[in-house]
C-alpha positions, -999 to +999 in steps of 0.1 A: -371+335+006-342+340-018-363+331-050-399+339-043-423+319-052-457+330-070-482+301-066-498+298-097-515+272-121-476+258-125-469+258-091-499+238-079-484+205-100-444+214-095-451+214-056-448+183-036-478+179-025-505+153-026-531+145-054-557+157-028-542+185-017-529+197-053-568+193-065-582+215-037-556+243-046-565+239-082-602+242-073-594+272-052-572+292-079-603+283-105-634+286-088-620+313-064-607+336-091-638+333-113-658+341-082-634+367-070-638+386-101-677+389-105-685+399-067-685+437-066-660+452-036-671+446-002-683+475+016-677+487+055-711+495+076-695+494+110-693+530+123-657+533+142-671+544+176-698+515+175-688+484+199-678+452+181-700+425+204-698+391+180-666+388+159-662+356+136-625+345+128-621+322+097-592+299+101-587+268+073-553+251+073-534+233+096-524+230+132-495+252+136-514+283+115-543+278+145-523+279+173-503+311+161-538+325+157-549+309+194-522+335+213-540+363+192-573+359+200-567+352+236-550+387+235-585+398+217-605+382+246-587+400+274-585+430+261-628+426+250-640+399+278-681+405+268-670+395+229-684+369+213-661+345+196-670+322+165-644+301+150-650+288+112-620+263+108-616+229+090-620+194+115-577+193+109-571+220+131-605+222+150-586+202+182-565+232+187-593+259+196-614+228+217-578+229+238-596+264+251-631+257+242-646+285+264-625+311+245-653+304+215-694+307+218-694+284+187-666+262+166-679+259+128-664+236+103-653+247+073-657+208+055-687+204+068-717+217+049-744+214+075-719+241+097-720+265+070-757+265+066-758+272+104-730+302+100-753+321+075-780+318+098-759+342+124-750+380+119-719+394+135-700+429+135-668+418+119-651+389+103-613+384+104-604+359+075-567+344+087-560+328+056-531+342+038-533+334+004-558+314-008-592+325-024-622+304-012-622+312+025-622+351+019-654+340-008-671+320+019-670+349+043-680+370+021-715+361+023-713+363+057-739+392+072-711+409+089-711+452+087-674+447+084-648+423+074-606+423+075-585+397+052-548+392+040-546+411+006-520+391-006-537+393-043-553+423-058-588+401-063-588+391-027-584+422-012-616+433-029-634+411-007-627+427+024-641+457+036-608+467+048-579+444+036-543+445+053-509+440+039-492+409+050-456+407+053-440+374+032-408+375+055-423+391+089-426+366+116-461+351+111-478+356+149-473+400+135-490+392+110-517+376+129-518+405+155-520+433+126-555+414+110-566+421+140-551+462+151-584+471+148-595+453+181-564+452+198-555+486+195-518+495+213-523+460+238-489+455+231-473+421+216-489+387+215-464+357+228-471+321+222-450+305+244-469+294+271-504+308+258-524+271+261-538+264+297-539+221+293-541+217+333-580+232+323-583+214+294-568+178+293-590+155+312-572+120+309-538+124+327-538+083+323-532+092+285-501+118+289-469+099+280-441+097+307-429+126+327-393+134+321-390+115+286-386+142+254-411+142+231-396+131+196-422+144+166-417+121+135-443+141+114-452+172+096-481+179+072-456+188+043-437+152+037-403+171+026-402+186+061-395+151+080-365+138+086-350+108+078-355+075+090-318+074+095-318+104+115-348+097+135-332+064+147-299+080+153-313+100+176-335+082+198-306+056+205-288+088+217-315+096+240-321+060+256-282+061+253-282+085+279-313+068+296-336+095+290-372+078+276-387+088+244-425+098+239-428+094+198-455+115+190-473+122+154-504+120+133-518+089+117-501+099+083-473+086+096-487+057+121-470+027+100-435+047+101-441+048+141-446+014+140-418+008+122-391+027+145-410+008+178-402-027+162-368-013+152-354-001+187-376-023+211-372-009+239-395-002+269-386+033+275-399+045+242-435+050+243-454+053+202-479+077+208-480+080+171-512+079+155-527+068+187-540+098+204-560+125+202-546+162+198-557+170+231-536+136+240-510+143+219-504+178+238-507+162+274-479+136+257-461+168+252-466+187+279-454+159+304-426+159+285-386+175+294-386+190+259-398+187+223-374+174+198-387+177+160-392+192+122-411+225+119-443+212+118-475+222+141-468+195+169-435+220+175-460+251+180-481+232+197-451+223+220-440+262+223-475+272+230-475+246+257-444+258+276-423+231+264-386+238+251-386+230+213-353+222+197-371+223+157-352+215+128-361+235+093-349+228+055-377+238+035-395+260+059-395+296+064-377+303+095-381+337+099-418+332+097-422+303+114-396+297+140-400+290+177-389+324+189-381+328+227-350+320+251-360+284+258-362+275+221-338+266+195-338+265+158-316+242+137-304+251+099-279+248+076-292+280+057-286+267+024-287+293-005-315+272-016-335+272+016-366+276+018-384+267-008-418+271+006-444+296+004-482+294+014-480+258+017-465+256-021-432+234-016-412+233-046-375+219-046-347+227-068-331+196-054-354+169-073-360+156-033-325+152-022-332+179+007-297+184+017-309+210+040-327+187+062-302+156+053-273+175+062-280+182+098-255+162+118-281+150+146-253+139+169-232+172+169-264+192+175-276+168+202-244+168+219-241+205+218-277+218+221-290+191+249-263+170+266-243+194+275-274+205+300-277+235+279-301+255+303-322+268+279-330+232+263-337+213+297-360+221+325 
């Protein structure tokens, strides 16, 4: 990021975010850093040569965060096949570890009360908190009964909470970061890879539900609003796709149902398929998966897609690519690298272009249609 951003107290209301969203990171930086300052440093009873048998992983945030972390701990589980797994995560991004349920002994949920009770009931060896920059997750596992615990220690306070914090790199590709939380385990078991790391043949049970084989997979969401693109764009490019009779399975979240809705009754046609809204995330990735290739904003549905085996081509204005890109041969990543670009950091978007996103609303969908798919681009279609 060219002008880095420090999330603070002024960041929380110049981001665009929602009223909801912007309350829960004021509650955090309040209530977290009153916390964080009164709990004395967390200390480290695990003897190195002892063997870690239950590990807990603390994962809040979204979909595309969890299934970075999913190519991790499936690394972790080969390498230490008698561990016990425990996942603490919120019910937004719970669908994503069920995809590979018997990875986990137990999924917890952070939002629900009655989970945490349960979680303080049960002692484990260590605790890997995956959150990178927030407070109250590293304060919930904190009480934990765990001889050791590993965070992020993005801010001095934080890293007191950890019995052995590690540094996180702000521009490092985010699946290392991931993978150094969790050196202590992994040892030299070389590099985690998410392409390809979900199994759904084991884990989608309704095929009746998967979308069209051969269509793409157009994604008109993203959790972060000033990631999507255009209405204009989004039309554009599915007429280019039925142009060339290739179907379309519309895929998204029920934040943006009505929108699906809306581009349905707009191009009326019987080879596009609105999945949007509609369908589970264990649907949504069979949608996906069935699909010739995913077409979309950098958003979690496009991780998803890459951990899936499915060519992503993913557009990024705001976003970090560098951290968050689809990285392997199959992939491709679409920017116009303006000098303002990104303008995001830990989920804090904040625009000098008053919402005018030219890096997003300068992408010329045809050209990069035309050059990065109909042209039979090998490393686009399969």
């Amino acid at each position: 990021m060219k002008d880095k951003i420090s999330p603070g107290l002024l960041s929380i209301f110049r981001s665009r975010a929602a009223i909801k969203i912007k309350g829960l990171k004021l509650i955090d930086l309040v209530v977290g850093t009153a916390l964080s300052c009164v709990l004395p440093m967390k200390k480290n009873n695990l003897n190195g040569s002892q063997e870690i048998r239950r590990l807990l992983v603390i994962r809040p945030g979204g979909i595309g965060d969890a299934v970075f972390l999913m190519a991790v701990l499936k690394k972790v589980k080969e390498r230490h096949p008698r561990m016990t797994i425990d996942i603490l995560c919120e019910s937004r991004n719970a669908g994503v570890f069920h995809l590979e349920r018997s990875l986990f002994q137990k999924i917890f949920l952070y939002d629900h009360p009655a989970d945490l009770f349960a979680l303080y009931k049960n002692r484990y060896d260590t605790l890997v908190d995956t959150e990178q920059w927030h407070y109250l997750s590293a304060v919930a596992g904190y009480f934990v009964s765990s001889r050791h615990s590993t965070g992020f220690a993005t801010r001095r306070l934080r890293a007191k909470l950890f019995s052995e914090p590690v540094p996180y790199d702000g521009q490092g590709y985010e699946l290392d970061n991931f993978k150094r939380l969790f050196a202590f385990i992994l040892k030299d078991s070389g590099p985690a890879d998410i392409n390809g790391c979900l199994m759904p043949e084991k884990t989608f049970c309704q095929p009746e539900a998967g979308g069209v084989r051969g269509c793409v997979a157009v994604s008109i969401g993203a959790s972060i609003e000033a990631r999507r693109l255009s209405s204009s764009q989004y039309l554009l490019m599915i007429r280019k796709f039925l142009e060339k009779n290739i179907g379309v399975n519309l895929v998204g979240g029920t934040d943006v149902r009505n929108f699906g809705k809306t581009i349905e009754e707009e191009i009326s046609d019987r080879r596009l398929k609105n999945f949007v809204g509609a369908t589970a995330l264990a649907e949504t990735a069979a949608v996906i998966r069935r699909s010739r290739a995913f077409i979309g904003p950098d958003s979690g549905l496009a991780h998803l897609a890459c951990a899936l085996g499915v060519p992503v081509i993913a557009f990024f204005g705001p976003g970090q690519v560098n951290k968050w890109r689809p990285a392997g041969e199959i992939h491709k990543t679409i920017s116009v690298n303006l000098a303002c670009s990104p303008c995001t950091m830990f989920g804090y978007t904040i625009p000098v272009c008053h919402g005018a996103y030219p890096c997003l609303r300068g992408i010329d969908m045809e050209k990069v249609l035309d050059h990065h798919f109909f042209q039979k681009n090998p490393a686009v279609i399969r």
